[in-house]
C-alpha positions in Angstrom: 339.3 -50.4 147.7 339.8 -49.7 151.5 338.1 -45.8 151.0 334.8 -47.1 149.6 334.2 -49.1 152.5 334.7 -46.6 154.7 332.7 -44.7 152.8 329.9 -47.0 152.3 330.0 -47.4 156.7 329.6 -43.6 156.4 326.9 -43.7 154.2 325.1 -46.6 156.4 325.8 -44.4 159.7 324.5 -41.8 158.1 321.3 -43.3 157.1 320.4 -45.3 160.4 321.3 -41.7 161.8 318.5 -40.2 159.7 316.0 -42.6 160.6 316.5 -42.6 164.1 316.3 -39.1 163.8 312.7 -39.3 161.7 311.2 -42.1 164.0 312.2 -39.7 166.9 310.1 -36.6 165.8 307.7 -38.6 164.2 306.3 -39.9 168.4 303.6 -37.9 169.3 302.8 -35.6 172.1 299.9 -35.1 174.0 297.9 -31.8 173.1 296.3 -31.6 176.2 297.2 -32.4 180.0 294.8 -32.9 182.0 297.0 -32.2 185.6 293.3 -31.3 187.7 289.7 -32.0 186.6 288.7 -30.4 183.9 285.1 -29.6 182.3 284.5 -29.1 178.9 280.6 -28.5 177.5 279.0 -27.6 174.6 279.6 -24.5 172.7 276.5 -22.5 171.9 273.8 -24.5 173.8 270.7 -23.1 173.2 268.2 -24.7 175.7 264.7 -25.9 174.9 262.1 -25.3 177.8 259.5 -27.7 175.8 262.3 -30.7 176.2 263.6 -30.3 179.7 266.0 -33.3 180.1 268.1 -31.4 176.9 271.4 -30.5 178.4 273.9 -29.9 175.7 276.9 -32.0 175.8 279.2 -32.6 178.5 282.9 -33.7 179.6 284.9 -34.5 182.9 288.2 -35.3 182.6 289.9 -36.7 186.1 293.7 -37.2 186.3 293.1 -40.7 186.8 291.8 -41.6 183.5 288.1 -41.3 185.1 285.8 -39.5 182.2 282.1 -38.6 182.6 280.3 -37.7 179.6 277.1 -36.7 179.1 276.7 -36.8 174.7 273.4 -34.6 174.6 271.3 -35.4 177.6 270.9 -35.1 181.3 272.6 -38.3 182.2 276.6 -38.8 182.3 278.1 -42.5 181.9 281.5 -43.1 183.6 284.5 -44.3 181.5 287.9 -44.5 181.3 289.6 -41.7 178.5 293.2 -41.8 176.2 295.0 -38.9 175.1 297.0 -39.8 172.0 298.4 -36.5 170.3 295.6 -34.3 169.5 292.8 -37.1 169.7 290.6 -38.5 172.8 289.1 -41.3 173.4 286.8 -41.8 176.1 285.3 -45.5 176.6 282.2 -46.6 178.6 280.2 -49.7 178.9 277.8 -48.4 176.1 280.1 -46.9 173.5 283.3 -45.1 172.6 283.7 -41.2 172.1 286.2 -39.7 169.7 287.4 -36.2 170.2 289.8 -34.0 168.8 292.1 -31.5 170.2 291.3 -28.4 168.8 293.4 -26.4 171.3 293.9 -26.1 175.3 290.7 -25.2 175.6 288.0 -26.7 172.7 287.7 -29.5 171.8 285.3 -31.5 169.0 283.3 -34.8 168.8 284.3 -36.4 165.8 280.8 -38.0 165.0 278.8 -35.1 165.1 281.0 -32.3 164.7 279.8 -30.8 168.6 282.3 -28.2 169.8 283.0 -28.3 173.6 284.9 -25.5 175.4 286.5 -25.7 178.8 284.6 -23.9 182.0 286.2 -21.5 183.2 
């Protein structure tokens, strides 16, 4: 009697072990650091002279959480931005943006499917 309760405490250990270990490598990590500004804007921007105030999309990201973003146009709305694994999401008084991480250096609107690239 005395060997299956030991052996029943192994097999408990074993599982809370287990699950510790899943709920571990389960927590996500950030795909991106953003350590100095950085500037991401749209891939492939073709501009049209007959619409002037076209700029292509645009992205700051500030160490401080500070985002400027500028979805299509000429003018850039400050927010606040949160990296959670390989998704962004910057806030301003207006709206929220969703991005995804695509790698260090692209990344793409979820809405619309824009691609922005880092500047070099």
């Amino acid at each position: 009697m005395k060997s299956k309760i030991i052996s029943l405490k192994q097999i408990t250990s074993s599982i809370f072990i287990i699950a510790f270990l899943l709920v571990l490598s389960a927590c996500k990590k950030d795909q991106l650091t953003i350590d100095q500004e950085k500037r991401f804007s749209e891939v492939d921007f073709k501009f049209d002279p007959s619409f002037p105030y076209s700029g292509g999309w645009g992205l700051t990201l500030k160490p401080d959480g500070i985002a400027d973003i500028a979805p299509g146009g000429d003018i850039y709305y400050r927010g606040t931005y949160k990296i959670s694994g390989k998704n962004i999401t910057v806030s301003t008084d207006q709206t929220k943006f969703r991005f995804e991480i695509l790698s260090d250096t692209e990344i793409k609107e979820k809405q619309y499917g824009t691609r922005l690239r880092l500047e070099p």
